[in-house]
N, C-alpha and C positions, 0 to 999 in steps of 0.2 A: 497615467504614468508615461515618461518621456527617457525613453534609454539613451544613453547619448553616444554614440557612433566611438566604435575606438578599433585598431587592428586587429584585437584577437577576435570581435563578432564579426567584422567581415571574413574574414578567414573561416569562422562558422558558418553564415549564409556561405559564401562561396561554393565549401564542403558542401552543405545538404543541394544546392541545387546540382553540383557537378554528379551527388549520388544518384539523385532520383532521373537525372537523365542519362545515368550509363546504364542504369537499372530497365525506365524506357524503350533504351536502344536494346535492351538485351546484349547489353555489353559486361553487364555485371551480372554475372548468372548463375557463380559459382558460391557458396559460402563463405571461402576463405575472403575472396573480393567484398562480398556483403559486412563479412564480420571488421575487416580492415576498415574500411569506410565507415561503418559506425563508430568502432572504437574513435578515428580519431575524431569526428565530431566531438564525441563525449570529453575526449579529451582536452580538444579547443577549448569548450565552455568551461573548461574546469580552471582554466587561463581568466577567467571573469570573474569579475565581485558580485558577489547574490545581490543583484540588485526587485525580484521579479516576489517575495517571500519575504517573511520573517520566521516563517516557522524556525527556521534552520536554528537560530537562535536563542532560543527557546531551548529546542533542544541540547546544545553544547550547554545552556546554564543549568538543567537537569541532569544533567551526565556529572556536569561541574562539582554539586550539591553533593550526589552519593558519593562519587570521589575523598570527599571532605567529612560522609558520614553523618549527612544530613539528609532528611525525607523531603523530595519535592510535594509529595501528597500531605504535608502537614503543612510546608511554610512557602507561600506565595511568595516572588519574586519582592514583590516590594515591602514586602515583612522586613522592621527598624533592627531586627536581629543580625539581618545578613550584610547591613552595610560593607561591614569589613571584607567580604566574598566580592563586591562591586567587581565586575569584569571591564574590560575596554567594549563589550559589546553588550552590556544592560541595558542602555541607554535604547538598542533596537527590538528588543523583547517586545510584545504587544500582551495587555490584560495583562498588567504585574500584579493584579491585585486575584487574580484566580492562580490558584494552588496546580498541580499537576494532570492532564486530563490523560496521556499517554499511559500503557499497560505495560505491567510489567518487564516481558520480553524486548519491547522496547528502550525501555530503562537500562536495562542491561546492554545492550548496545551503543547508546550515549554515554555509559561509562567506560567501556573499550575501545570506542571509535570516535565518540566526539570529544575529542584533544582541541582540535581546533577543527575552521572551517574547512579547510584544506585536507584533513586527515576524514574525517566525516562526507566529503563528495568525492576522494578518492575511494573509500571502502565500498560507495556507491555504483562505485566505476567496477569495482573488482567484481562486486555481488552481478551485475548486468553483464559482466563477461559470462557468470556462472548460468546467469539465466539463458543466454543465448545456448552454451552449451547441452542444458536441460531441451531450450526452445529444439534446435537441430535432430536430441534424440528423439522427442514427440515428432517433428516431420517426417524422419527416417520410419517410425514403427505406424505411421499414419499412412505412408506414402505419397508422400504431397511432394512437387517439387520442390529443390532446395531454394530459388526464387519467393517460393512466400515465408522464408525467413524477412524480408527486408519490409514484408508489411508492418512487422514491429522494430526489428532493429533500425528501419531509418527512417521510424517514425517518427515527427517532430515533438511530438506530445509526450512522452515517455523520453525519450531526449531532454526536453528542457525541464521538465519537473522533478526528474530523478538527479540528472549531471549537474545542471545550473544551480536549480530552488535546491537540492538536497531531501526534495520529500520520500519519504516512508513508502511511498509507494514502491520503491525499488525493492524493497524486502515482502512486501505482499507477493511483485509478480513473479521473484525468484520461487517466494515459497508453495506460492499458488499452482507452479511449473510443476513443481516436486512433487508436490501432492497427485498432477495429473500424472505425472509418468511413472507414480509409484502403483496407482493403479492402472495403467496398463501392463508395465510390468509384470506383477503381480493377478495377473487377469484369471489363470490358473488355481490363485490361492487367494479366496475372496475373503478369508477370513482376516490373514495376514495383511491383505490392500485394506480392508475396513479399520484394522487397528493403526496402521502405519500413517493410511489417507488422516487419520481424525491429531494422531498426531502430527503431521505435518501442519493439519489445518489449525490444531490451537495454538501452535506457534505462530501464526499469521495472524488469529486472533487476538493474541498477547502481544503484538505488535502496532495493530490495529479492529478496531472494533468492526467495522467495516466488513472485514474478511468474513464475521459471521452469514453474511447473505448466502456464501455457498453451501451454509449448512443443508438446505433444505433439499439441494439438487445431490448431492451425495447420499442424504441418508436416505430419498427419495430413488436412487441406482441403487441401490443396495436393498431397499426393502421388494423392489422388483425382482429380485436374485430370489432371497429368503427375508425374510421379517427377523428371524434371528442374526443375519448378519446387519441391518438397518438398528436394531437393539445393540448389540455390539459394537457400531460405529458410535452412536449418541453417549453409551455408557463411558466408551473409552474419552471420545469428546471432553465429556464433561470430567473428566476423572484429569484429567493432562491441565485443562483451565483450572481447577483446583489446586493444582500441584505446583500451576506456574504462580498461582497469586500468594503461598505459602509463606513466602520473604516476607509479605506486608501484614499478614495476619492480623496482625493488631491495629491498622489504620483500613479496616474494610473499610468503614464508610467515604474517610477522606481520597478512597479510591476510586470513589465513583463523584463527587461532590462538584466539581468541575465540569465533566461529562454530562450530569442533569442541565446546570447554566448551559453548555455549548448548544446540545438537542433541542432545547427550549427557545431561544433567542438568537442561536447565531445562523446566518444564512451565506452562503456562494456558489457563485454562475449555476445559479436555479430559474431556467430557464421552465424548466417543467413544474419544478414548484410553485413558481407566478403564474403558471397560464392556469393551475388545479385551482391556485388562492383566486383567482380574477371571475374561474368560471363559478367558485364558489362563493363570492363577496365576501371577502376573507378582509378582515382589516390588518394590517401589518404591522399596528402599533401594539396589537393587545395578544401578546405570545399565548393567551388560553388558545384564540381562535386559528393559530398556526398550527399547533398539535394535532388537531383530526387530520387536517390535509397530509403533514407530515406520517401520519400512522397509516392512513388510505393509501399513499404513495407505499410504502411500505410491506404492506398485506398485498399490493397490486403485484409488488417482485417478487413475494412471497408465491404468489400463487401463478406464476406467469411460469417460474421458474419450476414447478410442481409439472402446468398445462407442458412444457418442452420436452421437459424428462419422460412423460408419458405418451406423447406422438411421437419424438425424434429417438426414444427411449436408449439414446448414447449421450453418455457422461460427457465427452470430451465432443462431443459436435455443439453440446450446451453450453458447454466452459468457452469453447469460440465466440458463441453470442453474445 
């Protein structure tokens, strides 16, 4: 991929290099200074055409679809029904012929927020201010200087993936924030952090499936508490992920139908996954043989994330890692 040089990304590089050396110097030391200099990063990019993704795209024609009162989990993009729906941006959708893999929570956010591309990496912009906010009170009740605010706010990775691409990810680490500062908040009232943590967390789940990994380190702090508050969290857990998929009810299976193909077959920047398939002589053509590796990888976080919570036995020194 060859980006082609235009004013608004130098103006971008500019910004990240002018941040991460006043940062350096200890010239930017204060929050407000941190928070400024991210913001307008995000903002620059936001002066750019997605060129780096097509998720984005995707998205805006599933938001597009319920808008119109049609189910993405029934009818794949290049289903001869939706001709008429044709957008100016179909043409950049990737797998028109797979149906919807995104969860509910999700959904409902492409239909409030992706209008266009422009309305959809602004809302990303707005949610990252929230997170930074969320971020600042965890440093404040952590006690950490106000300087390692900038190890994420002017992060380049979380920068370009949330402000530029427009991925999903911006709503994981807002919600993922929420969840951590509702149980330190809540540190007092473990029962209250157990029901409130599991609902913030299925919301992150019903946004992305992904966010499930931290299941296990939560209900794993809390079962170190008492076994009834770890019961409490999974119950409530699972009770919210029901309650969120209630709209679809009658396409459970086209809810997940997509999802299987992706787990199965689709691979990227699996740098660990190639080294696990190489040391395993994993053929890469015959998706049976990518499965174990993918479930061993799997079980490995699974249980890594058990072995932290158990020596480091602080939720939020894990949730760093």
């Amino acid at each position: 991929l060859i980006i082609a040089p235009t004013p608004q990304l130098a103006v971008a590089v500019i910004l990240l290099l002018s941040a991460f050396f006043l940062v350096s110097r200890k010239i930017l030391n204060s929050w407000q200074g941190i928070f400024v200099f991210g913001l307008l990063l995000r903002l620059s990019l936001l002066l750019l055409p997605n060129y780096l993704s097509s998720d984005l795209y995707r998205y805006l024609w599933e938001g597009h679809l319920l808008r119109d009162g049609l189910s993405p989990y029934l009818l794949a993009p290049d289903n001869p029904a939706l001709l008429s729906l044709h957008t100016d941006y179909w043409d950049k959708i990737d797998h028109k012929h797979l149906t919807a893999i995104y969860p509910p929570f999700a959904q409902l956010l492409f239909v409030l927020f992706g209008i266009s591309e422009w309305s959809w990496r602004l809302f990303l912009i707005v949610l990252e201010c929230g997170s930074f906010y969320l971020l600042a009170q965890i440093t404040q009740a952590c006690k950490a200087p106000e300087r390692s605010l900038a190890l994420y706010w002017l992060l380049p990775l979380p920068i370009i993936e949330i402000a530029w691409s427009g991925h999903l990810e911006g709503i994981l680490v807002f919600l993922s924030l929420l969840t951590w500062l509702v149980i330190i908040r809540c540190e007092r009232r473990p029962l209250i952090a157990a029901i409130l943590s599991a609902a913030t967390l299925s919301l992150a789940v019903l946004t992305k499936y992904s966010a499930l990994l931290l299941a296990p380190a939560l209900a794993i702090y809390f079962f170190r508490q008492r076994i009834t508050l770890a019961l409490g969290f999974i119950v409530a857990l699972l009770a919210c992920l029901a309650l969120g998929t209630l709209p679809f009810i009658d396409e459970q299976l086209s809810l997940f139908s997509s999802l299987f193909v992706y787990l199965e077959h689709w691979r990227f920047n699996d740098s660990l996954l190639h080294l696990a398939g190489y040391l395993g002589s994993v053929d890469w053509q015959d998706s049976l043989s990518i499965s174990p590796v993918k479930g061993a990888l799997t079980v490995g976080w699974f249980a890594f994330m058990a072995c932290a919570l158990i020596r480091i036995k602080s939720f939020p020194a894990v949730a760093v890692i």
